[in-house]
C-alpha positions as CSV (number, residue, x, y, z in Angstrom):
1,X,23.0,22.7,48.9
2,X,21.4,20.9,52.2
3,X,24.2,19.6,54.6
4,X,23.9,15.9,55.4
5,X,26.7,15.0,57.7
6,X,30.8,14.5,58.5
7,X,32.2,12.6,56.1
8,X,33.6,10.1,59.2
9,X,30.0,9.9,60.1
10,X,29.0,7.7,57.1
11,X,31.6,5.0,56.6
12,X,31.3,2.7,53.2
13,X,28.2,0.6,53.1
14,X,25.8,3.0,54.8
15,X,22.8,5.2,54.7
16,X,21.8,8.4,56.0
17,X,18.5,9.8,55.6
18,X,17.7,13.4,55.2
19,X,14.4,15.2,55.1
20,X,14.4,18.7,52.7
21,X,11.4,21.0,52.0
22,X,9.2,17.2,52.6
23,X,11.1,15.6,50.4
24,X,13.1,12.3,52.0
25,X,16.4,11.6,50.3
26,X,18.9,8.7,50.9
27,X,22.5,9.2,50.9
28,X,24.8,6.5,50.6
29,X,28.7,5.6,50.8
30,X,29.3,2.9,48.0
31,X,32.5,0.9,48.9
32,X,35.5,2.0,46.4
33,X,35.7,-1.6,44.3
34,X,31.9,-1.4,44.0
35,X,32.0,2.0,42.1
36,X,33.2,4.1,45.4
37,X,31.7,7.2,46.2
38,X,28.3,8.8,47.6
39,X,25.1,9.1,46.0
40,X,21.8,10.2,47.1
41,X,18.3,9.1,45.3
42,X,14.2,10.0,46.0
43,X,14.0,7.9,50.0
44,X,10.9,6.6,48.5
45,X,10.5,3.3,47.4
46,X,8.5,3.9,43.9
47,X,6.6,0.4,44.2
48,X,5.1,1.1,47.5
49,X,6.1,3.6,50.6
50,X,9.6,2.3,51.9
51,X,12.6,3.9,52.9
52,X,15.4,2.9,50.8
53,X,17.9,4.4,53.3
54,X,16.5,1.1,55.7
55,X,17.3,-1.0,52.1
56,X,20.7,-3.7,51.5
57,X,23.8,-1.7,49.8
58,X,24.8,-4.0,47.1
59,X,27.5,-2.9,45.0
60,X,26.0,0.7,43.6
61,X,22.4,-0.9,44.1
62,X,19.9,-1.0,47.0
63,X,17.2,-3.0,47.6
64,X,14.0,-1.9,48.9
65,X,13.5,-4.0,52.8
66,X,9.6,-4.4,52.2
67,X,9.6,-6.1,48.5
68,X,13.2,-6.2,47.5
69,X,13.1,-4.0,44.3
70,X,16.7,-2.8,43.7
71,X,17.8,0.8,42.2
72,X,21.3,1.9,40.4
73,X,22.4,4.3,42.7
74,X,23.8,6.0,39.9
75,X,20.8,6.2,37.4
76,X,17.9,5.9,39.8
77,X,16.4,3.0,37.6
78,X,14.8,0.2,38.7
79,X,16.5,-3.6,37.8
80,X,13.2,-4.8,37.8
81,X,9.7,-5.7,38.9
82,X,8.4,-5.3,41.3
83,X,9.3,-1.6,41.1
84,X,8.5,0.0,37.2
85,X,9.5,3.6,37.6
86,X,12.8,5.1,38.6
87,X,13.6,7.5,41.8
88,X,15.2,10.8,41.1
89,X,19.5,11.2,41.3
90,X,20.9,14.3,43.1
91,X,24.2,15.6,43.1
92,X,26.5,14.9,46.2
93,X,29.2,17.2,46.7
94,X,32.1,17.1,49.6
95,X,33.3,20.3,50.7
96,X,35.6,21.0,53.7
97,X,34.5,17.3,55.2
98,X,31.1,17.9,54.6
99,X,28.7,16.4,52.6
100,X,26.0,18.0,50.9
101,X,22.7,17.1,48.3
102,X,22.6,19.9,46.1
103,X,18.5,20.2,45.7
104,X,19.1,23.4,43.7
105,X,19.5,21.5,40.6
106,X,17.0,19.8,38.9
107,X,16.8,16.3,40.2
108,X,17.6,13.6,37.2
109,X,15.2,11.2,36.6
110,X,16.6,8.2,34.5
């Protein structure tokens, strides 16, 4: 498990970014009546090199800031062009105020 940050340090609606082994991950806090929770996805825009962590939080979607391709936080699939291909899913786990990405398991690809 990679540590990302205090729980108080990502309040609902935002991002964090986290770089593991080269591999950029988003983590977000989803707003409770828009599915509630955190989630973390690939940071990589799969349409063309864009951090998604910079994206809009929409419900349990984000959309890309360069073309505005939006993902399901909780699938990892695209809603639509221009983005084809989905971005990975990984586990987030909260443990003693302190959220972690669990790398470890194999990263789900919708």
């Amino acid at each position: 498990m990679v540590p990302v940050c205090n729980v108080d340090d990502l309040p609902h609606g935002e991002s964090v970014r986290i770089v593991h082994t080269d591999i950029p991950i988003a983590v977000f806090h989803v707003e409770q009546d828009a599915g509630g929770g955190y989630y973390a996805i690939d940071d990589t825009c799969t349409h063309q090199d864009a951090s998604l962590a910079e994206g809009w939080l929409e419900g349990c979607a984000v959309e890309c800031p360069l073309h505005a391709a939006c993902f399901d936080l909780r699938t990892g699939l695209p809603s639509g062009p221009p983005a084809t291909r989905p971005v990975r899913t990984y586990p987030v786990v909260v443990q003693d105020g302190t959220l972690y990405v669990v790398v470890d398991a194999p990263a789900e690809v919708a």
